[in-house]
BAKOL-578624 format. One record per residue: chain; x, y, z of N, C-alpha, C, CB in turn; residue number from 1. Coordinates in Angstrom, 2 decimals. Last residue first. Glycine has a CB too. Layout:
BEGIN
[site "A", [X, Y, Z], [X, Y, Z], [X, Y, Z], [X, Y, Z], NUM]
...
//
This chain:
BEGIN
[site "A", [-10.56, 9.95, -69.57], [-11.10, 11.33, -69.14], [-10.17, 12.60, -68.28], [-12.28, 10.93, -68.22], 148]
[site "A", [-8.86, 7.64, -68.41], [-9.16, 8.41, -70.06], [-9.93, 9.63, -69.73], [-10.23, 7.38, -71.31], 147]
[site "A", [-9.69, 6.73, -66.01], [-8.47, 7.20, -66.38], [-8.18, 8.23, -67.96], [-7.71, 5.85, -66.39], 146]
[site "A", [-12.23, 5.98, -66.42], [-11.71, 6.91, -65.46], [-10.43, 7.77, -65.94], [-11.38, 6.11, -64.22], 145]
[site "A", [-11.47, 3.95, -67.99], [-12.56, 5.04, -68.46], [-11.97, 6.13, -67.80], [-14.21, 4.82, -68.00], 144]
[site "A", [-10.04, 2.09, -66.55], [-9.33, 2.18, -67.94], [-10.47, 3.89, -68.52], [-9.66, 0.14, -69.18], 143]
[site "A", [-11.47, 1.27, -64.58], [-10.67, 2.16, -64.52], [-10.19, 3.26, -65.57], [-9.88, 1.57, -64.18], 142]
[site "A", [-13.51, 0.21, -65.74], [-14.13, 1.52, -65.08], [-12.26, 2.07, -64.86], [-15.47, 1.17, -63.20], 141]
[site "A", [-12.10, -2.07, -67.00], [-12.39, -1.17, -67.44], [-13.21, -0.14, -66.91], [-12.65, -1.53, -68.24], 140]
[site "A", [-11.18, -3.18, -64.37], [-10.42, -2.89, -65.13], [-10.94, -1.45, -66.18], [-10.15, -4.19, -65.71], 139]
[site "A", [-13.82, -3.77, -62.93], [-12.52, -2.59, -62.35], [-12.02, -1.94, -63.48], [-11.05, -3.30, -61.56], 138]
[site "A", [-14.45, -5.97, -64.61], [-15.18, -4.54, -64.69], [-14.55, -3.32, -64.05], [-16.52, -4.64, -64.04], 137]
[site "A", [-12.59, -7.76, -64.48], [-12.74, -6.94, -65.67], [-13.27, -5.52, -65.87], [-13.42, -7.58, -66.36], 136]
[site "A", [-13.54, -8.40, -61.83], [-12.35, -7.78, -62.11], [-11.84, -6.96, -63.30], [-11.66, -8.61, -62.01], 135]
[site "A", [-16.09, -9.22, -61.84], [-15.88, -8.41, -61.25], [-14.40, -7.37, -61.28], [-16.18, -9.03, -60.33], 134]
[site "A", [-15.16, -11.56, -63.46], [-16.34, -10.22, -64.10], [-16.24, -9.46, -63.41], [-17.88, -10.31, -64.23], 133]
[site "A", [-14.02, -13.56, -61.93], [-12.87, -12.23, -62.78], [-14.00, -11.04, -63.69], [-11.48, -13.28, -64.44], 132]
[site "A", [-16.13, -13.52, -59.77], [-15.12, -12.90, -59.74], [-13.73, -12.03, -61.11], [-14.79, -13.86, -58.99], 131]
[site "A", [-17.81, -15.08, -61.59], [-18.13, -14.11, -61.04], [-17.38, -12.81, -60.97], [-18.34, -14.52, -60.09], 130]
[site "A", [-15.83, -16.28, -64.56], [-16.81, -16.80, -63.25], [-17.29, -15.07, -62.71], [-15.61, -17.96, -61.66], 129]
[site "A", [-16.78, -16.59, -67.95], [-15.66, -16.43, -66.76], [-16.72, -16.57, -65.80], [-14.63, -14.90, -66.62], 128]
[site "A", [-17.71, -18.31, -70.24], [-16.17, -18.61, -69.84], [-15.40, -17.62, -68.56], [-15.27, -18.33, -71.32], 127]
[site "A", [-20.10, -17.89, -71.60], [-19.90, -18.58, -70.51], [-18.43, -18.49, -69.89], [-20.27, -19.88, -70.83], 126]
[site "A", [-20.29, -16.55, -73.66], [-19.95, -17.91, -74.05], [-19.72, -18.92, -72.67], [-18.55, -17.82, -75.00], 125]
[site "A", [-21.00, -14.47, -72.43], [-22.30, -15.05, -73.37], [-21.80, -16.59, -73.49], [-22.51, -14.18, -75.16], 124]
[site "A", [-18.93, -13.44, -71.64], [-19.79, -13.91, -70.37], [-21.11, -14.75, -71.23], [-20.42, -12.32, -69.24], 123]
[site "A", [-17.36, -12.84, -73.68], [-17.07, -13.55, -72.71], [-18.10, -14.13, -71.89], [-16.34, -12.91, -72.08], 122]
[site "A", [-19.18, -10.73, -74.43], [-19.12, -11.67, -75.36], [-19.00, -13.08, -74.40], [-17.86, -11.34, -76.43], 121]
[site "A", [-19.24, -8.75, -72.51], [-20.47, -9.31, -73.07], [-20.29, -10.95, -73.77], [-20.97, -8.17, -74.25], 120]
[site "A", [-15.80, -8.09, -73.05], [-16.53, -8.85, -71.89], [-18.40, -9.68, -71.78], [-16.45, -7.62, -70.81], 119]
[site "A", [-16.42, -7.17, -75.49], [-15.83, -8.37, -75.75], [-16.21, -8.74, -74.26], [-14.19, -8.40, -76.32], 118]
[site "A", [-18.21, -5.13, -74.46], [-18.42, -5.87, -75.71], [-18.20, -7.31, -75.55], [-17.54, -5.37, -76.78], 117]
[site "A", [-15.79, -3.16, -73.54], [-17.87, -3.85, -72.57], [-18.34, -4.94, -73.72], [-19.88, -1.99, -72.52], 116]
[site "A", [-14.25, -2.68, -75.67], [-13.97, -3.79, -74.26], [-15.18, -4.57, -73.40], [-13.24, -2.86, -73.00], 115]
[site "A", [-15.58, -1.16, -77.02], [-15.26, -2.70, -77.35], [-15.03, -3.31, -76.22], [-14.07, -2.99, -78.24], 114]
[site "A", [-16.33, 0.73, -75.07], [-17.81, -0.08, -75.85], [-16.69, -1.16, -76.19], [-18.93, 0.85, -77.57], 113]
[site "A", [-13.72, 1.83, -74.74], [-14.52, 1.23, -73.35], [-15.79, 0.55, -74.01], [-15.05, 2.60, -72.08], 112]
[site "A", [-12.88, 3.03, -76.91], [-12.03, 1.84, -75.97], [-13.07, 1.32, -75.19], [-10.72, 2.40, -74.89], 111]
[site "A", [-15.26, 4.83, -77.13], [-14.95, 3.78, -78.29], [-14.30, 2.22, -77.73], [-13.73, 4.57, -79.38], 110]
[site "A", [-16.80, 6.24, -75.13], [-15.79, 6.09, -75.37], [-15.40, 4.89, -76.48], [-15.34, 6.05, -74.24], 109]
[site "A", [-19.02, 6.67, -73.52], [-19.24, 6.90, -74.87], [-17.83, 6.67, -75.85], [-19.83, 8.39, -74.96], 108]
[site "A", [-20.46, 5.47, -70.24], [-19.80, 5.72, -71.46], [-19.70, 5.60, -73.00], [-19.18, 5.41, -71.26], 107]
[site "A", [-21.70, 5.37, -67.14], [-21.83, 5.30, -68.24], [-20.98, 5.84, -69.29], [-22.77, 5.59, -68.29], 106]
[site "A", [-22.02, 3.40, -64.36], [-20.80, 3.79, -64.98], [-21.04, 3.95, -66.41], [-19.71, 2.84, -64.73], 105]
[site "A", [-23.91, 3.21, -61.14], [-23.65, 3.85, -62.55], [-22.64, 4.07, -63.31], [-23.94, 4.80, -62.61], 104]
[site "A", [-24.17, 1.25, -58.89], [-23.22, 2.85, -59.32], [-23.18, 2.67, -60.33], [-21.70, 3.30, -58.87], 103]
[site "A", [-27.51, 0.74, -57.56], [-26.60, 0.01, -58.39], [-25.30, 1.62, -58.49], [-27.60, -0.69, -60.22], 102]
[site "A", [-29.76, 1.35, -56.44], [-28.95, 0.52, -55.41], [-27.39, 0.00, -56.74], [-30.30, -1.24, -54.63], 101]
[site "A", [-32.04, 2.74, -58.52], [-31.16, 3.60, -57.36], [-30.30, 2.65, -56.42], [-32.23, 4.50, -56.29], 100]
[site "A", [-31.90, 2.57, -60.96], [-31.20, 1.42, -60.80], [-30.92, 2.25, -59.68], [-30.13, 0.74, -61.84], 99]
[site "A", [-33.49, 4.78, -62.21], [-34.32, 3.40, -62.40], [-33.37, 2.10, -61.39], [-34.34, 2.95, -64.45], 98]
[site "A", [-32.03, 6.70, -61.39], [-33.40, 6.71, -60.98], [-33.94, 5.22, -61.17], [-34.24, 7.81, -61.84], 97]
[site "A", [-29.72, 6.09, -63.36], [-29.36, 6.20, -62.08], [-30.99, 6.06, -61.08], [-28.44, 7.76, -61.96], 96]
[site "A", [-30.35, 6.34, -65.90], [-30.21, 4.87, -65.27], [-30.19, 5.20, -63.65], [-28.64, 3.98, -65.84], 95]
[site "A", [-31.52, 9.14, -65.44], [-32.54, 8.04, -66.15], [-31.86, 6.72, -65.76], [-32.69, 8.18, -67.97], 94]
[site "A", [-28.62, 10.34, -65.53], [-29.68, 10.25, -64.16], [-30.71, 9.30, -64.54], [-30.50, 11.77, -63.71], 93]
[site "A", [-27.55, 9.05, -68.03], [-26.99, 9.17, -66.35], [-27.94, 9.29, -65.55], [-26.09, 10.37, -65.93], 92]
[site "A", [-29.18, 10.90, -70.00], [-29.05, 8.96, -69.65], [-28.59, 8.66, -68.30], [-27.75, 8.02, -70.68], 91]
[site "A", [-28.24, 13.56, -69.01], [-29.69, 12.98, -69.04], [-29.88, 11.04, -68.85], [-30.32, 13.53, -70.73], 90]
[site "A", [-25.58, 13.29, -69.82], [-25.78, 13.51, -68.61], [-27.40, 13.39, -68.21], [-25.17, 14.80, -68.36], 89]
[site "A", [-25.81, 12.47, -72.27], [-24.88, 11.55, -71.52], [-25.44, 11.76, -69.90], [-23.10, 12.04, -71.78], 88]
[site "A", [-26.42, 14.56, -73.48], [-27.44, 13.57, -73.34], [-26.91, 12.64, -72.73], [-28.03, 13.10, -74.44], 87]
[site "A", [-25.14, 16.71, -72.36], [-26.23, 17.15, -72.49], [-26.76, 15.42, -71.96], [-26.57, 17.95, -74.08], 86]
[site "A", [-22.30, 15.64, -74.49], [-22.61, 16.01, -72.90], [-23.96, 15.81, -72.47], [-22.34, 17.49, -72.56], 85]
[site "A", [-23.45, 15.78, -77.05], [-23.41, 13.97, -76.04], [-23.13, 14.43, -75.09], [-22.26, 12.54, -76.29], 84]
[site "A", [-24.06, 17.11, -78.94], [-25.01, 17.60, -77.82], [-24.62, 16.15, -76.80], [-27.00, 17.86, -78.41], 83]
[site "A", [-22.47, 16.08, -81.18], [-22.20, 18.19, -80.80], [-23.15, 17.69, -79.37], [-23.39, 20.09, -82.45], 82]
[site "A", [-23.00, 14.08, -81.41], [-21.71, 14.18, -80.62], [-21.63, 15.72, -80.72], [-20.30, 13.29, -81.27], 81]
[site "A", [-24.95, 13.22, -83.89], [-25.04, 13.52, -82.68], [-24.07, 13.86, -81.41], [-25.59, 12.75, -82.49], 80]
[site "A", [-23.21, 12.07, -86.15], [-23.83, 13.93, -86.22], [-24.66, 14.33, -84.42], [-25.70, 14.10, -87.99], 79]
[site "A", [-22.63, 9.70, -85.19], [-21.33, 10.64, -85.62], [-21.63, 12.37, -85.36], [-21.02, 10.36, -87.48], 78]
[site "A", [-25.00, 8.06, -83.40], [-24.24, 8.56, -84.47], [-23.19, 9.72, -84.54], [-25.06, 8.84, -85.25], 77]
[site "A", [-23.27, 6.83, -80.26], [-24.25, 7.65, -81.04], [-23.75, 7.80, -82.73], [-24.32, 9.22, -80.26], 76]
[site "A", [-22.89, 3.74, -77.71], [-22.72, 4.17, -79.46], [-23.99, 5.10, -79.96], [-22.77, 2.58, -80.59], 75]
[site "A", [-23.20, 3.33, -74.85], [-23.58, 3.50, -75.21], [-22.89, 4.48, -76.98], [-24.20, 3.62, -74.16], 74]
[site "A", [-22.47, 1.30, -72.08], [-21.95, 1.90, -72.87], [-22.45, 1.76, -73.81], [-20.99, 1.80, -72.94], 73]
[site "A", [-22.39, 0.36, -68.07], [-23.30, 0.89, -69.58], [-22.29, 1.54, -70.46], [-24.66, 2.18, -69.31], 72]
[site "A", [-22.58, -1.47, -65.66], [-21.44, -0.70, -66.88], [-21.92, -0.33, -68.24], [-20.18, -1.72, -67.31], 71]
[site "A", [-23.09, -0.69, -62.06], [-23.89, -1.57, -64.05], [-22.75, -0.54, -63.99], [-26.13, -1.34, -65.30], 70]
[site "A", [-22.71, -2.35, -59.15], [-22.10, -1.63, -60.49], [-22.91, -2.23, -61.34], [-20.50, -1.84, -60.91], 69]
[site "A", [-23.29, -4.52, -57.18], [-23.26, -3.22, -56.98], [-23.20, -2.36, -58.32], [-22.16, -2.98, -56.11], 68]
[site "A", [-23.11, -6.89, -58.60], [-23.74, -6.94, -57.39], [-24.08, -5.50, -57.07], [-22.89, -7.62, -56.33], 67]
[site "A", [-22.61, -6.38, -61.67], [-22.27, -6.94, -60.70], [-23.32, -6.52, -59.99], [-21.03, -6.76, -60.27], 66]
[site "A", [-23.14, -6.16, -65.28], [-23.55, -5.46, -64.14], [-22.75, -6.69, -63.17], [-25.42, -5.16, -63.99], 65]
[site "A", [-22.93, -4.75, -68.50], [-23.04, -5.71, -67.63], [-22.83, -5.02, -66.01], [-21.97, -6.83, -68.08], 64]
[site "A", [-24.31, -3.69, -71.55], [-23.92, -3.27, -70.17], [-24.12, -4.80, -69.84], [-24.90, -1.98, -69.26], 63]
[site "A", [-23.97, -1.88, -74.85], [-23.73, -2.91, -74.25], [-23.54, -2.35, -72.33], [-22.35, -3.59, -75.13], 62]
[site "A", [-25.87, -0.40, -77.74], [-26.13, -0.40, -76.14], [-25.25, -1.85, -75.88], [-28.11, -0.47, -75.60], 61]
[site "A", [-26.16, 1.61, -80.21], [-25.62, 0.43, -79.83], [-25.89, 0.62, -78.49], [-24.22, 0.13, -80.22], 60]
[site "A", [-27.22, 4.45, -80.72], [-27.34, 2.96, -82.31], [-26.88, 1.84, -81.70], [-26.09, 3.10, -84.03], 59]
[site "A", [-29.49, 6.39, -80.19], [-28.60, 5.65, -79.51], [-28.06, 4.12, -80.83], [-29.55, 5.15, -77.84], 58]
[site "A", [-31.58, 8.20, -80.88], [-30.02, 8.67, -80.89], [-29.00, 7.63, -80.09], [-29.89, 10.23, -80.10], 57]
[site "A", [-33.87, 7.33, -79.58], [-33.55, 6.89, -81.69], [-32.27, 8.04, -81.78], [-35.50, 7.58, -83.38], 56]
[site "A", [-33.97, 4.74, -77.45], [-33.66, 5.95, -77.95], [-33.32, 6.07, -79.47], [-32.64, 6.38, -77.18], 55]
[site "A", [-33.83, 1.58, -77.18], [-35.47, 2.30, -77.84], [-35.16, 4.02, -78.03], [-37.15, 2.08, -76.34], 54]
[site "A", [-32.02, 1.34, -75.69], [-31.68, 1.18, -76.94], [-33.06, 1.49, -78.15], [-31.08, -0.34, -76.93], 53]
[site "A", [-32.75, 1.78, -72.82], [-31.82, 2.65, -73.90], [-31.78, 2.44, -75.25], [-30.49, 2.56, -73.65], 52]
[site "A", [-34.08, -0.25, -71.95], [-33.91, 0.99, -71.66], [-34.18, 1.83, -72.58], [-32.84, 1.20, -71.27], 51]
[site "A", [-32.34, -2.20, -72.99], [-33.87, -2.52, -73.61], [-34.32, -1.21, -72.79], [-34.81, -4.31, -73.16], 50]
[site "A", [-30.60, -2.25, -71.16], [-30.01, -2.00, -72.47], [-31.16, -2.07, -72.92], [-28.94, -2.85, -73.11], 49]
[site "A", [-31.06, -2.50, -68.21], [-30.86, -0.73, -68.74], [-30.76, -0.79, -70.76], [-28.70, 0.11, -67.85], 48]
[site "A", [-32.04, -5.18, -69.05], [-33.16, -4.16, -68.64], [-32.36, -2.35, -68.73], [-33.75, -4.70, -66.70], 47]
[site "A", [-29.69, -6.19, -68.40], [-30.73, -6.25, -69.56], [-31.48, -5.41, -70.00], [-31.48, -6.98, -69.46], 46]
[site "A", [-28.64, -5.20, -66.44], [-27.82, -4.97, -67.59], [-28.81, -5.24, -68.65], [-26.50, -5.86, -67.67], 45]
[site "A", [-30.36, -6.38, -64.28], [-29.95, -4.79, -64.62], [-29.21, -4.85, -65.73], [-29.08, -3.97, -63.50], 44]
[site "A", [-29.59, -9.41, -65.16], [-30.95, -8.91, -65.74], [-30.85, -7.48, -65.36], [-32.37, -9.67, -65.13], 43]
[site "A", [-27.30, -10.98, -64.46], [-27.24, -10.12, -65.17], [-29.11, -9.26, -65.64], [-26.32, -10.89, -66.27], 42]
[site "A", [-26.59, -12.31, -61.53], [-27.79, -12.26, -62.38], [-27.41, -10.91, -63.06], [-29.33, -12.29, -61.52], 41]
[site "A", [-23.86, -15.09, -62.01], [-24.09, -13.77, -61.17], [-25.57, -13.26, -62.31], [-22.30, -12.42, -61.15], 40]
[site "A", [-23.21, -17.22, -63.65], [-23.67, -17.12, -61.77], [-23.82, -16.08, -61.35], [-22.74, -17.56, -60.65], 39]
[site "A", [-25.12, -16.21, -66.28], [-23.80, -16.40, -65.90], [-24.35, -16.93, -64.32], [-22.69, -14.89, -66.07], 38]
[site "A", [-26.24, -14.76, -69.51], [-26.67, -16.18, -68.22], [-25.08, -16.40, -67.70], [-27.51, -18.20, -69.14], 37]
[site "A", [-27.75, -12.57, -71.24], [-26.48, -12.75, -70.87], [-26.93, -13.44, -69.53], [-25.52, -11.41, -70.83], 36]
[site "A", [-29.93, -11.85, -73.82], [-29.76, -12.20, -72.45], [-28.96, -12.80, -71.67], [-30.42, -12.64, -72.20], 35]
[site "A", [-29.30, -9.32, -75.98], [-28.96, -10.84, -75.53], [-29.21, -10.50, -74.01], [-27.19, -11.52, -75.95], 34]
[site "A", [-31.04, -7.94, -78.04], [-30.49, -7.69, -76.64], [-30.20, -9.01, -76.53], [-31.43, -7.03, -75.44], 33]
[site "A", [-30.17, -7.02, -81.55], [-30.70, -7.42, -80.75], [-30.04, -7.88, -79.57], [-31.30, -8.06, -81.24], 32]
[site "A", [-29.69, -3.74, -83.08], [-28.80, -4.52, -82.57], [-30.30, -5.54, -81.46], [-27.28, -3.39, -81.68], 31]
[site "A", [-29.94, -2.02, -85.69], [-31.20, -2.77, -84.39], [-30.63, -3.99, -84.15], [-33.04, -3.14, -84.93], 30]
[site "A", [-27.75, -1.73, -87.09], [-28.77, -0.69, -86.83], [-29.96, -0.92, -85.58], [-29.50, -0.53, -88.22], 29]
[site "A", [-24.89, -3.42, -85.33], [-25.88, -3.00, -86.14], [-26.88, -2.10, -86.05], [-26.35, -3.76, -86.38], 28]
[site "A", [-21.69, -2.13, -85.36], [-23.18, -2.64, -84.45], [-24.10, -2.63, -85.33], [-23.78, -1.68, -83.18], 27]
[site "A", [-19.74, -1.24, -86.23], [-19.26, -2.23, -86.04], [-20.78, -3.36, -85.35], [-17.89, -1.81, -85.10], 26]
[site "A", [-20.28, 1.24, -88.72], [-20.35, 0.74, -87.30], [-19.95, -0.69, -87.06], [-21.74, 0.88, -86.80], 25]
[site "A", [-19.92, 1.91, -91.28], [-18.68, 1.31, -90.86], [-19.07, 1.15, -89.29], [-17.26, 2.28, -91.23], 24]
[site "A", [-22.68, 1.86, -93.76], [-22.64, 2.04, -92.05], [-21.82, 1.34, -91.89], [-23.78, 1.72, -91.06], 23]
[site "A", [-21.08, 1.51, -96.89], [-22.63, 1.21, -95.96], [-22.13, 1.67, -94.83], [-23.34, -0.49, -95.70], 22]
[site "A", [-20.19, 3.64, -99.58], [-19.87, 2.83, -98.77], [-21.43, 2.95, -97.75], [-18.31, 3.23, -98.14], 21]
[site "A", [-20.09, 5.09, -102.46], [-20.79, 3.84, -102.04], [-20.97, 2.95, -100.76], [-20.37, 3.14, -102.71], 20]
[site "A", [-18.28, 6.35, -102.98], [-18.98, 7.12, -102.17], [-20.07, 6.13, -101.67], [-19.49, 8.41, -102.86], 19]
[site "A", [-16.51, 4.54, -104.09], [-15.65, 5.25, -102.63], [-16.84, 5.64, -102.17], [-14.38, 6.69, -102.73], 18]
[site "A", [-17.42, 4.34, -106.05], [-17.38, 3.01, -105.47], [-16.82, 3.58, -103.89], [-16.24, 1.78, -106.43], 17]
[site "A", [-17.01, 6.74, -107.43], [-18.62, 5.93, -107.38], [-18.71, 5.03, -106.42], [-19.05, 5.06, -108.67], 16]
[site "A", [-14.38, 7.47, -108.05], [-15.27, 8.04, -107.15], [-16.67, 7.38, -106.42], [-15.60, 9.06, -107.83], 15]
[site "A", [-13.84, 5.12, -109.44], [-13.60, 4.80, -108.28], [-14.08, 6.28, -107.58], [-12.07, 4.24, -108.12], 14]
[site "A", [-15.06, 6.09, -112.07], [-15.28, 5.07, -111.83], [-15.46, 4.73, -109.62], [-14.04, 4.41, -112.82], 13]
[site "A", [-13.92, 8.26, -112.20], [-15.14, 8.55, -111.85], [-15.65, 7.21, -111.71], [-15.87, 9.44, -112.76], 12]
[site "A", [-11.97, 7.32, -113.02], [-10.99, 8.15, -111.54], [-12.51, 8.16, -111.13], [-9.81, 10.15, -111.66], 11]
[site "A", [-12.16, 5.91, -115.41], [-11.32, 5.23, -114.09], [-11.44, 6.00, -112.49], [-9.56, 5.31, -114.52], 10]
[site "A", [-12.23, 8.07, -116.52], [-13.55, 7.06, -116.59], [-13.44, 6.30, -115.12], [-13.45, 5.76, -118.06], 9]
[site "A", [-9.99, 9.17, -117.21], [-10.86, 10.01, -116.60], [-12.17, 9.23, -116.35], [-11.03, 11.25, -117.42], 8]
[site "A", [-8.51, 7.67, -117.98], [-7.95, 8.01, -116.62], [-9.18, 8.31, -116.02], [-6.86, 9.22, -116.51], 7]
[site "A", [-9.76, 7.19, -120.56], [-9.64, 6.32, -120.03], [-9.23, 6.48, -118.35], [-8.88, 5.72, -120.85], 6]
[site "A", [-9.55, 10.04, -121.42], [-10.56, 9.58, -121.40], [-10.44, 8.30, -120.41], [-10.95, 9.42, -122.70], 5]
[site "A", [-6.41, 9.81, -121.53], [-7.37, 10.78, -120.92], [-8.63, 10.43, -120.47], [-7.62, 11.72, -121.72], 4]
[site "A", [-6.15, 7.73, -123.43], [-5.38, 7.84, -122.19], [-6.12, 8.48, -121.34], [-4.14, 8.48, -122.29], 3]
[site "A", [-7.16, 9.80, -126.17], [-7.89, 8.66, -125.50], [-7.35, 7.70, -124.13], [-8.07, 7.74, -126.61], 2]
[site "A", [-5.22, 11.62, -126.12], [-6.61, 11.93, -125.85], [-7.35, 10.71, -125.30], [-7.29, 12.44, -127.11], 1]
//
């Protein structure tokens, strides 16, 4: 009997601590915009992410941009993904109207936010030049393309 008791303290114990958990996003709730400084002018990438990130269905915003291309990618909550067609395709024209000389590449894809990320990151610490930003960004418009 008292085994019992003890299993049974244990099991409601670690129910408590399982249901306890915080936001597994990897972003924060009010992620702040960095202003990303490179040789190439990143300020469309600023400006679509201070855009977007004032949406109260949007929890993360990363974009970088080239000469021609922004790369937007955008993190919803979990319960918002019944209507992310809909609003994917609304954000789409809203960057597309505000950035009419730029091609639009927006996404919701998990692979493609870390990667826009770690390239963010890259370019924050300074460490690539124009050109391989330009190449990264192939990479991953491809890497999107291709996933769909």
């Amino acid at each position: 009997m008292r085994n019992k008791k003890i299993a049974l303290l244990l099991l409601f114990i670690l129910f408590l601590v399982g249901c306890n958990h915080q936001n597994e996003s990897s972003y924060s709730e009010n992620p702040n915009i960095k202003h990303l400084s490179t040789n190439s002018s990143q300020d469309p990438a600023t400006q679509a992410k201070e855009l977007l990130i004032n949406k109260d269905d949007i929890t993360a915003v990363h974009a970088v941009n080239t000469d021609d291309t922004l790369l937007v990618t955008i993190e919803v909550p979990y319960h918002e993904r019944f209507s992310l067609q809909d609003k994917t395709e609304v954000y789409q024209k809203e960057l597309e109207q505000t950035f009419p000389d730029f091609t639009i590449e927006l996404s919701t894809d998990k692979k493609i936010i870390l990667e826009t990320a770690k390239l963010e990151e890259k370019m924050d610490n300074q460490t690539l030049t124009k050109e391989e930003i330009k190449k990264k960004m192939k990479e991953i418009i491809h890497l999107s393309k291709e996933q769909t």
